[in-house]
Structure formats: C-alpha cells, structure tokens
N, C-alpha and C positions, 0 to 999 in steps of 0.2 A: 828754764830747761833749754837746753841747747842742742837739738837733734838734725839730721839732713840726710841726705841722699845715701852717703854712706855707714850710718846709723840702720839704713833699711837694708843696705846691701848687706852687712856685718849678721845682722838677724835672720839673713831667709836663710830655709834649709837649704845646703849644699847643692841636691838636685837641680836648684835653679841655675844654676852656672853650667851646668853640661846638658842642660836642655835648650830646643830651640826656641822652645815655648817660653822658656825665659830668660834670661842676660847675656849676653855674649860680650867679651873686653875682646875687640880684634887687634892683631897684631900692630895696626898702622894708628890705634887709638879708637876707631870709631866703636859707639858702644851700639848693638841692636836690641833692643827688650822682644819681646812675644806676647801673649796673651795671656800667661800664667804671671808674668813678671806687672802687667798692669793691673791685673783683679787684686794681686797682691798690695798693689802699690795706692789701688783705690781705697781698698781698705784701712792702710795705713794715714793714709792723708786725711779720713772721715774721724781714725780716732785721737789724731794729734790735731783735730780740730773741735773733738770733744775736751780733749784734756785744756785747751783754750778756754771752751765755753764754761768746764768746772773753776775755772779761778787760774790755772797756770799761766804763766807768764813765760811764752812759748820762743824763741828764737829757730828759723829753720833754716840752713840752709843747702838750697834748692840747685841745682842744677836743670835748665830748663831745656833740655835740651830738643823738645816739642815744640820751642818757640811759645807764640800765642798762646798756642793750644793747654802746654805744660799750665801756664799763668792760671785759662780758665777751670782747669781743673782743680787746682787749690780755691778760685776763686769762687768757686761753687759751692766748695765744703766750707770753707770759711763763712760765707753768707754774710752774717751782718757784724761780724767781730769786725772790732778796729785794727787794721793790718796797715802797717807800714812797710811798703816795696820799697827794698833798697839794690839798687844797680850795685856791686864788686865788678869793675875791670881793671885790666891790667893788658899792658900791650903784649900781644903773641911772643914773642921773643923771648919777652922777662918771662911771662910763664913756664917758656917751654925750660930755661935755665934751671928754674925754680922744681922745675916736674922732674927733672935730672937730677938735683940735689936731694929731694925726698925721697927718691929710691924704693916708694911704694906704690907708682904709678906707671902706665902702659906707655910709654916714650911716645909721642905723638898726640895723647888726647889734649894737652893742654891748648896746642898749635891750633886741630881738628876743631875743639869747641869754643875757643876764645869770639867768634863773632855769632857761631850759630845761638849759642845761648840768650841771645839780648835780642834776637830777631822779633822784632812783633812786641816785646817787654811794656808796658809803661809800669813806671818807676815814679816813686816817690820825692826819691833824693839817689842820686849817684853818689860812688867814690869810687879814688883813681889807685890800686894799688903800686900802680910802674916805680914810681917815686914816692911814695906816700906809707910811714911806714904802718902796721895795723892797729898800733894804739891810738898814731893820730886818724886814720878812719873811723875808730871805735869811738872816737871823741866827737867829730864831726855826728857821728849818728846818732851817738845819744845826746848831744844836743839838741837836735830835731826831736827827739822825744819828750823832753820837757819842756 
C-alpha cells in the first residue's frame, strides 16, 4: 500500500483547511498544522501502523516537516515493526522546477521545505532525486530490501 502525507490531507473534512486549528498552505509555501490537524494526524499514523502490524506491506510517504520530532512520532506508533528510513532529496532548484511543472502545488513549498524536512532525520539509505531518475531510485531501494 502506498499512502503519505497527502493521502491524509485528500481524506480530512474540508473544515480542516479553513480552520486555524487545522492546515493552513500559506502563500509563500509555508504549511502551519493546529491542534485539530495533529490529533487527526495521530490517529492516522496509529492506524497505518496497525494496518502494518495486520500483515500489510505499507510504503509511506512522509513529509517531515517537524524534523526529529515528525520521525519520533511515527517512530513511536511504529514500535517494533521493521521500517526502513529512506532519505528522497533533491536539490532546491530542481524541485522548485519540478513544483512548477505539476501545477498542483503552492509555488514556494518545494524551495521552503527542501532542507527543513531532513533536519534531525536519520535515515537508513538516501537517494538523490536531482539527477537520478525515480525508477533508478526505486531500484536502488528495493535493493536494500532484499
């Protein structure tokens, strides 16, 4: 199963986006969650950490934009499942290109979170998207899994 960040966003009721309590996309890219956007979010992380434990074979991904913090909070629901952390970068620039071409994105987040997201991270295995296209990442990773 291949779910993330915006798997969760795509699901909440609408009220979450015009509340302060929960998500806010600011003009210049920066995202702010609230209190309503985290209980939700905890919840969500506890049951895509059961659907782990029942036998799925989970892929997530995460935008950590909490640093550390984001990491320990999966790492808490997760507990004793076998997780491989895998680092995605890509250099600010190419992103921000890339955030321009998809056309479904707040012009400025790719810029905004290209180094906050890894802050504090440890990682299992990196991959470098700048150059690297995503099948040979995909390849590189599942590697490491068998």
């Amino acid at each position: 199963m291949a779910l993330g960040t915006d798997t969760l966003i795509e699901a909440m009721p609408a009220s979450m986006q015009t509340s302060d309590a929960g998500i806010e996309f600011a003009p210049d890219g920066q995202v702010i969650v609230g209190p309503e956007f985290r209980a939700l979010e905890a919840a969500w992380i506890e049951g895509v950490a059961a659907m782990a434990r029942a036998g799925a074979r989970v892929i997530v991904d995460e935008v950590f934009l909490g640093g550390a913090d984001s990491q320990k909070r999966w790492q808490k629901a997760l507990g004793e499942l076998r997780v491989l952390w895998v680092g995605v970068r890509c250099d600010s620039a190419v992103a921000a290109g890339r955030e321009v071409a998809r056309g479904d994105r707040v012009i400025g987040m790719a810029e905004s979170q290209a180094d906050v997201v890894h802050r504090g991270i440890v990682y299992d295995l990196e991959v470098d998207t700048t150059h690297a296209e995503s099948m040979e990442c995909a390849r590189t990773i599942a590697a490491h899994v068998s």
